[in-house]
C-alpha positions in Angstrom: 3.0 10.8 -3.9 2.3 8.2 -1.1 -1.7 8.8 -0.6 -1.0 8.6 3.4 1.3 11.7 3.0 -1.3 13.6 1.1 -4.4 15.4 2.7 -7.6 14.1 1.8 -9.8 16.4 0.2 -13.1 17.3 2.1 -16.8 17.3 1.5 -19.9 18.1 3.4 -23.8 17.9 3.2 -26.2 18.7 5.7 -30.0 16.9 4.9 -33.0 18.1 6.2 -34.8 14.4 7.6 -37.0 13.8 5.1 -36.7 10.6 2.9 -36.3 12.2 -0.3 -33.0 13.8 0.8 -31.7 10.3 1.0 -31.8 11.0 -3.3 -29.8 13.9 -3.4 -27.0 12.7 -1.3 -26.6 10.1 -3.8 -26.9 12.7 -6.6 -23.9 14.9 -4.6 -22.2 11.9 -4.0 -22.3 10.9 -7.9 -21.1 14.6 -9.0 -18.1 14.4 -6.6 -17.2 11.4 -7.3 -17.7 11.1 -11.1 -15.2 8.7 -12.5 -13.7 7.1 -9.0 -13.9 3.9 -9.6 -15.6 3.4 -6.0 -18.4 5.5 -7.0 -21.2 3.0 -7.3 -20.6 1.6 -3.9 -20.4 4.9 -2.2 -23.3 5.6 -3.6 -25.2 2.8 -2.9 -23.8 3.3 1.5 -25.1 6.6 0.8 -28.4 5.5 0.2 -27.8 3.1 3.1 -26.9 5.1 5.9 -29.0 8.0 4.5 -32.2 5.8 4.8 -31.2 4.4 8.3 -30.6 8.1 9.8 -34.0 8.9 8.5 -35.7 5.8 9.3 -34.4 4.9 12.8 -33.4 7.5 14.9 -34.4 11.4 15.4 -33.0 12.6 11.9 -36.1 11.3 10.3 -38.5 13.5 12.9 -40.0 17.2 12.3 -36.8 19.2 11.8 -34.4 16.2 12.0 -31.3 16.2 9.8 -28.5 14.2 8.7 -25.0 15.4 7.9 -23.1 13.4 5.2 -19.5 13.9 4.5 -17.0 12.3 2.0 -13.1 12.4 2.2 -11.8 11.4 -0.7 -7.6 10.3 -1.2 -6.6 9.0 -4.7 -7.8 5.2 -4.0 -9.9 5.9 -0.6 -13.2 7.3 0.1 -15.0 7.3 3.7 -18.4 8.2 3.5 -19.6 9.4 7.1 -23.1 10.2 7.8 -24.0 11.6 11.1 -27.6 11.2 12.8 -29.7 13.3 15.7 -29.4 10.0 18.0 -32.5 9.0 19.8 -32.3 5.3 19.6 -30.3 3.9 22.4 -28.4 1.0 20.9 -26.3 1.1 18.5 -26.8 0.0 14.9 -25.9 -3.7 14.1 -26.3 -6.1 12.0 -29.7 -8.1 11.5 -30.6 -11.4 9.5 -33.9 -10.4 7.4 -36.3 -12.2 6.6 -35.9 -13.6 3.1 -39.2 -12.0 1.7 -38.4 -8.9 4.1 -38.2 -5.4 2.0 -35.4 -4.2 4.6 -33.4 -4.8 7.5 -30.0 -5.3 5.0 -29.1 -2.1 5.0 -26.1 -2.0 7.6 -24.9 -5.9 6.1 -24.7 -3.9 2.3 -22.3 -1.1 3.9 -20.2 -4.3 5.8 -20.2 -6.5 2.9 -19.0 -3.1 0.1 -16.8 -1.5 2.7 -13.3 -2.3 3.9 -13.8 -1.0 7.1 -16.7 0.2 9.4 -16.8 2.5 12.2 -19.7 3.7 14.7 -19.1 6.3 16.9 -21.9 8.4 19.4 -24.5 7.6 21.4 -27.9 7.8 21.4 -27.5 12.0 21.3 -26.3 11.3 18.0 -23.7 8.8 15.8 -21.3 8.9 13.4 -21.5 5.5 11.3 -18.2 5.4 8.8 -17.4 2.9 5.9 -14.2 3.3 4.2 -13.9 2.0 0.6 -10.4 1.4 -1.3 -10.1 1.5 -5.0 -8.1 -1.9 -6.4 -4.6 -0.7 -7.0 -4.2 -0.4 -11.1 -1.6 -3.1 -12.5 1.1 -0.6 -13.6 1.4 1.0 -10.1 
């Protein structure tokens, strides 16, 4: 069956703010997609976005969360994870330093994903990355 005639199957995860939620929604991520052969790179936007929500806007504060969800076809996965807002631009892209320890956060999701999407304001946003398996030689 055609994968754009199928329904996607449907995950969701909601993370209290603190930094070492960031490491179970990799873990979840892992389990659900055991054997995709995107796995490592959803995991690794996970971490990403995960780390962003917590780090820059109100997800990270005292009773902040961040909602992750993954919807998974037979070669795509989109990874969403939703933030509390608070910042009033929206995330971008920065040049870091070469001896920085971060900043490339949001350039690792552009360069791994096939497509990027950032929804919200600063009462919250949805930042999306879209992954597609390589289509297998027999198919």
């Amino acid at each position: 069956m055609d994968e754009y005639m199928s329904s996607p199957r449907v995950w969701g995860l909601m993370c209290p703010g603190f930094r070492e939620e960031v490491s179970r929604a990799r873990r979840w991520t892992r389990e659900i997609l055991n054997g995709h052969p995107c796995v490592d790179d959803a995991e690794l936007i996970v971490s990403e976005l995960g780390s962003n929500a917590v780090s820059h806007t109100a997800s990270g504060t005292d009773f902040g969360t961040f909602q992750l969800t993954l919807s998974l076809l037979p070669r795509t996965v989109a990874i969403s994870v939703t933030d509390e807002g608070g910042h009033p631009e929206e995330p971008c892209r920065t040049e870091a330093d070469p001896y920085d320890t971060h900043g490339r956060g949001l350039s690792i999701v552009m360069a791994l994903a096939c497509r990027l999407d950032i929804t919200g304001s600063k009462h919250g946003r949805t930042v999306t990355a879209q992954l597609v398996a390589p289509q297998k030689a027999d198919q």
